[in-house]
C-alpha positions in Angstrom: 34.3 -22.5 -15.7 32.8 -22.9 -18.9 28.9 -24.8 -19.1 27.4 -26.5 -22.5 24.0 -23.8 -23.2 20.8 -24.5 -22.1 19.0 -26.5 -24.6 16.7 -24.4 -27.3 14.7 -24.6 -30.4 17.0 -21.6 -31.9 20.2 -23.6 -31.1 18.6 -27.0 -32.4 17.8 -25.2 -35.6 21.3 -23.7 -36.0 23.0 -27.0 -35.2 21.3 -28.4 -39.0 22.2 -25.8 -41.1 25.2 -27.0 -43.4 27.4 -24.2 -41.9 27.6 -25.0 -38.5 27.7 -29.2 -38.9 30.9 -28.2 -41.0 32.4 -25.7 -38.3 31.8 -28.5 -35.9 33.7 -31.5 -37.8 36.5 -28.8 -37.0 36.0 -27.5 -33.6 37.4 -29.4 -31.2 36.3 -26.9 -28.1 33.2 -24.8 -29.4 31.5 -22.4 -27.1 28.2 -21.4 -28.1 26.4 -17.9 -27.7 23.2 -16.9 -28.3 22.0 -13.2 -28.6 18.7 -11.5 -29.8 18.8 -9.2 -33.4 16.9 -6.4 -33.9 15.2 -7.6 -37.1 13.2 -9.1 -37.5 11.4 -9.1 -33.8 12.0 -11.9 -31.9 14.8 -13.2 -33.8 18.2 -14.8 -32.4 22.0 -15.1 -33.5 23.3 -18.1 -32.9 27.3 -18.4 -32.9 29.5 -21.0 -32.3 33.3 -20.4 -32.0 36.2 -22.7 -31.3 38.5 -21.5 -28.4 41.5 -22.4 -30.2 41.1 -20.3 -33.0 39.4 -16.9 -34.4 36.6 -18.5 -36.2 33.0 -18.3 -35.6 30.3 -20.3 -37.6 26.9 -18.0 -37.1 23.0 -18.7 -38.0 20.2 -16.0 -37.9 16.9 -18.2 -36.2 13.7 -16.4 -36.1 10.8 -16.2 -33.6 9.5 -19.3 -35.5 12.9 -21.3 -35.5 13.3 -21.1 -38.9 17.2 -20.5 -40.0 17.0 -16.8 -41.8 20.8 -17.2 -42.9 24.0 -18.7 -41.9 27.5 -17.5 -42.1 31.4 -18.2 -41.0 33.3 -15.8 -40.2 37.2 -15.5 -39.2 
């Protein structure tokens, strides 16, 4: 079974990058993923993929929750 994620700052500030609200005019099943970086401390990825497809729209968010970069990858 698949659940939406747990609301979070780091996901809020991924969703309003121009990357992601692009990806998601597209995705018509996204599943979201968050996972901590290595640098700089406290920092998160932030991806978003749809299921039907190999594409994955991505934001770097750190400790702050200020969007570092943004990416789409496939």
């Amino acid at each position: 079974m698949i659940y939406k994620p747990d609301p979070s700052a780091a996901l809020d500030a991924a969703r309003r990058t121009f990357t992601i609200q692009e990806f998601l005019k597209f995705a018509q099943y996204p599943l979201w993923r968050v996972t901590p970086v290595a640098d700089p401390a406290g920092a998160r990825r932030v991806d978003v993929r749809d299921w039907r497809f190999p594409f994955t729209a991505s934001a770097v968010v750190d400790a702050s929750n200020r969007v570092l970069s943004s990416s789409f990858h496939f």
